[in-house]
C-alpha positions as CSV (number, residue, x, y, z in Angstrom):
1,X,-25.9,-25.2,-38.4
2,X,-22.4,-25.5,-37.9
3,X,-21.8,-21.8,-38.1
4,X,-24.4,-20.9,-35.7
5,X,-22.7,-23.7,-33.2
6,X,-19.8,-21.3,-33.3
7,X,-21.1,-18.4,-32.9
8,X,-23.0,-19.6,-30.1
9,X,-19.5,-20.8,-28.5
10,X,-18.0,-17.8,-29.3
11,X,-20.4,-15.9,-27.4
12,X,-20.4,-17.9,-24.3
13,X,-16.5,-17.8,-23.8
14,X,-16.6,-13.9,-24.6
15,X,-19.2,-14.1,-21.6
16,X,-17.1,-16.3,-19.9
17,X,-14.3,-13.9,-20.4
18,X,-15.5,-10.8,-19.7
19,X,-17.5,-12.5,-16.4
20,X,-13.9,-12.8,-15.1
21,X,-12.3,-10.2,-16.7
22,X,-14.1,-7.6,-14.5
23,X,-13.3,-9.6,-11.5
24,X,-9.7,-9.2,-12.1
25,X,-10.0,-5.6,-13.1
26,X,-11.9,-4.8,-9.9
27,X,-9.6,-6.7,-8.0
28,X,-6.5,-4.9,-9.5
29,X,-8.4,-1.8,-8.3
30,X,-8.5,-2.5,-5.1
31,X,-5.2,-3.1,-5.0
32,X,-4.1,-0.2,-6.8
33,X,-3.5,3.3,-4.3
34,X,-4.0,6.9,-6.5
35,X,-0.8,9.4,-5.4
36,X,-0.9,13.3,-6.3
37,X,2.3,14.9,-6.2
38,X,3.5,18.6,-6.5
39,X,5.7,19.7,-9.4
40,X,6.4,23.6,-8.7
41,X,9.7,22.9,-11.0
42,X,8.1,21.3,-14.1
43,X,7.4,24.0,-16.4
44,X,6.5,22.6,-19.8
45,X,5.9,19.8,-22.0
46,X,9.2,18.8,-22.4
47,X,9.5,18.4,-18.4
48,X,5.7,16.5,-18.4
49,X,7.3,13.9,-21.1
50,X,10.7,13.6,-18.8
51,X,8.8,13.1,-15.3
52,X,5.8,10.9,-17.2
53,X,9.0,8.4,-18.6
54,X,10.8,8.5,-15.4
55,X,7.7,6.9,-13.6
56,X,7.3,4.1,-16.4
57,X,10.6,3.1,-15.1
58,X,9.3,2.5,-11.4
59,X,8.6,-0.9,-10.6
60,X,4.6,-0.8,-9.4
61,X,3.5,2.9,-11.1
62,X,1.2,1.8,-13.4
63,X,-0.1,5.4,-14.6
64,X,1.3,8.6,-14.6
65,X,-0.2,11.9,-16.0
66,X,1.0,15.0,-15.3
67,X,-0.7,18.3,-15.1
68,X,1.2,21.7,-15.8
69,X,-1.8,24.1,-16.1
70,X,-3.2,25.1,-12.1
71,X,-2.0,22.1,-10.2
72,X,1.2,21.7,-11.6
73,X,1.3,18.3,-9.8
74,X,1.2,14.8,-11.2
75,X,-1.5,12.2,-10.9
76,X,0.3,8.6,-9.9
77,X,-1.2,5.2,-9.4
78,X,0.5,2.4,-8.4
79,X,0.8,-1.1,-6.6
80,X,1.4,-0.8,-2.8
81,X,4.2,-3.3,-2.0
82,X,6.2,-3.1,-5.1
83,X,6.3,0.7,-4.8
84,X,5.2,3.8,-2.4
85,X,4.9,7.3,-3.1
86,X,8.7,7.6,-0.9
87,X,9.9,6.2,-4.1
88,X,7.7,7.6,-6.7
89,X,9.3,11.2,-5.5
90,X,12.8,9.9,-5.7
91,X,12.3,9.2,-8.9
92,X,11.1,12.6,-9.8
93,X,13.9,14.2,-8.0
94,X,16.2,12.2,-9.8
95,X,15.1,13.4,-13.2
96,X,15.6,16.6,-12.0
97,X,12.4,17.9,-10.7
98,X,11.0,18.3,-7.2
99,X,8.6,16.5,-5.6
100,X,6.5,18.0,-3.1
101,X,9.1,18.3,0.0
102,X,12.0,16.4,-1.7
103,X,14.4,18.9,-3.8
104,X,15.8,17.8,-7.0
105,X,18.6,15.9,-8.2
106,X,21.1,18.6,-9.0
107,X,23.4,16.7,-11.5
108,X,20.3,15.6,-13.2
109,X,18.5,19.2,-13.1
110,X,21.5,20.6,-15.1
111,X,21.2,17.6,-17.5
112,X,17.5,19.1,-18.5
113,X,16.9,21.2,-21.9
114,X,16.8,25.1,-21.4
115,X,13.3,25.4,-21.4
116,X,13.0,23.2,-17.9
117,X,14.9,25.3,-16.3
């Protein structure tokens, strides 16, 4: 008996759980805004991993996934208020790339290995 009492109670707080769990996932949603951004300077996978690790460092961007084959653009989404896509560009630009309208960073373009440029 004992061990069907827990199960019991496990199953009712995994319920319980996953009863709010989707609230906050939908809510977090909601909140969330999707950004695409050209790339026309991003050329391999070398400048997919350098863009991809300059967004985790962005305050808001919560996913980032570039694409080099057709769009050459990257797929951004993020929190509205802690970040905006003014921001998510700069960040591009200052690992080197360009980001839609706003050239890249120079100093950090010649910083880049061969093959990204």
């Amino acid at each position: 008996m004992r061990i069907s009492t827990k199960i019991i109670i496990t199953v009712a707080l995994l319920g319980v759980i996953a009863f709010f769990g989707n609230g906050c996932s939908e809510k977090s949603q909601a909140e969330s805004k999707k950004a695409v951004i050209a790339l026309p300077t991003a050329k391999c996978e070398t400048c997919k991993k350098t863009i991809e690790t300059a967004l985790q460092n962005v305050p808001g961007v919560q996913n980032s996934l570039v694409t080099l084959k057709g769009s050459k653009s990257v797929e951004v989404v993020y929190t509205p208020g802690q970040t905006d896509e003014s921001k998510i560009r700069t960040a591009i630009s200052k690992a080197g790339y360009t980001a839609d309208n706003v050239q890249r960073d120079d100093a950090a373009y010649q910083k880049l290995e061969d093959c990204c440029k």
